[in-house]
C-alpha positions in Angstrom: 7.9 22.0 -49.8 6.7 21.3 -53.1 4.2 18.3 -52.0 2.8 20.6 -49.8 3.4 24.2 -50.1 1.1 25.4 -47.7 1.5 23.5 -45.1 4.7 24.1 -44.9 4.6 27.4 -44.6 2.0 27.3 -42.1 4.5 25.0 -40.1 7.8 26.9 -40.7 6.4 30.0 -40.5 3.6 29.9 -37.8 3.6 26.8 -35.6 8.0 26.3 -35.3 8.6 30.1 -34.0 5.6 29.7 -31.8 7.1 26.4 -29.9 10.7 27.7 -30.7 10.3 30.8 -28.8 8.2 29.6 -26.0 11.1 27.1 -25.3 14.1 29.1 -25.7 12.5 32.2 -24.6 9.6 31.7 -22.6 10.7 28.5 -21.0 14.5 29.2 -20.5 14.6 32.9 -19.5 12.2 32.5 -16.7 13.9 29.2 -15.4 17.5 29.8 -15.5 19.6 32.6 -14.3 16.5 33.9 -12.2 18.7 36.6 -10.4 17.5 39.9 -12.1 21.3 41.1 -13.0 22.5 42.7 -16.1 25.0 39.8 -16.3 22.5 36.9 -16.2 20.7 39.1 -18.6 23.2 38.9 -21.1 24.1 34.9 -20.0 20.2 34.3 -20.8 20.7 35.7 -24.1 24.3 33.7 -25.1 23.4 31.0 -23.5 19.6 30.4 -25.1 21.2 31.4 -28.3 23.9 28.6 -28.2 21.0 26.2 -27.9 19.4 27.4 -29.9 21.8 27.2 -32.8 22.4 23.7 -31.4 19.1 22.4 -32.0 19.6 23.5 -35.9 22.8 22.7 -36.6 24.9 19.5 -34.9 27.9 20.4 -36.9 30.3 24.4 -35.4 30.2 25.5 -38.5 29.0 28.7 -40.4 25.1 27.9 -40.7 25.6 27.0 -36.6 27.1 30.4 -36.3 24.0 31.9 -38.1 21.2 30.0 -36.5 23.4 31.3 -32.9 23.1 34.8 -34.0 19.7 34.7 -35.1 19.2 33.2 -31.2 20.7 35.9 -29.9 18.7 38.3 -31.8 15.5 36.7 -30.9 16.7 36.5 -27.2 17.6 40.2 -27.2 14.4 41.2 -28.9 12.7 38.7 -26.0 14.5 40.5 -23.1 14.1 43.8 -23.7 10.7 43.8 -24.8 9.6 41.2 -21.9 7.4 40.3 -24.9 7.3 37.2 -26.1 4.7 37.9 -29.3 7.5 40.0 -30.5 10.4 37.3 -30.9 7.7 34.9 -32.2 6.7 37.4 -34.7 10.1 38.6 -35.5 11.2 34.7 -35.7 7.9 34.4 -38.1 9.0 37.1 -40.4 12.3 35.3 -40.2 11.3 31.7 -41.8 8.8 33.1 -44.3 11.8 35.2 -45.9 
């Protein structure tokens, strides 16, 4: 970060939501679970939030915990808006706090 500032924040907060979301959102909810249930709704949303807390955090632990919730958020946010520029903007907002 303090090499280079900018660029950082360009990449944590622009470019990683962008390829974070469409992988755990735009990728995984349209190619798992594909039956349109209320149930698989909610299994899209646990499930993509596990990974995704996985893919931050090796170690169950309190930060995995987090980075799961903040999955889930994103993958509610994702699933209800059938948006996905609002979970990668939310998820920007996110990283540049």
């Amino acid at each position: 970060m303090q090499a280079a500032p900018y660029l950082t924040t360009i990449g944590n907060g622009l470019i990683a939501p962008t390829i974070e979301e469409l992988l755990f959102r735009g990728l995984f909810f349209n190619f798992f679970f594909l039956k349109k249930t209320r149930f698989n709704g909610f299994l899209k949303i646990i499930v993509s939030g596990l990974i995704f807390g996985s893919m931050h955090e090796l170690a169950i632990n309190y930060n995995w915990l987090i980075y799961c919730a903040m999955g889930w958020i994103l993958g509610a946010t994702y699933y209800w808006t059938k948006d996905l520029k609002c979970s990668i903007i939310l998820h920007a907002l996110i990283n540049l706090l």
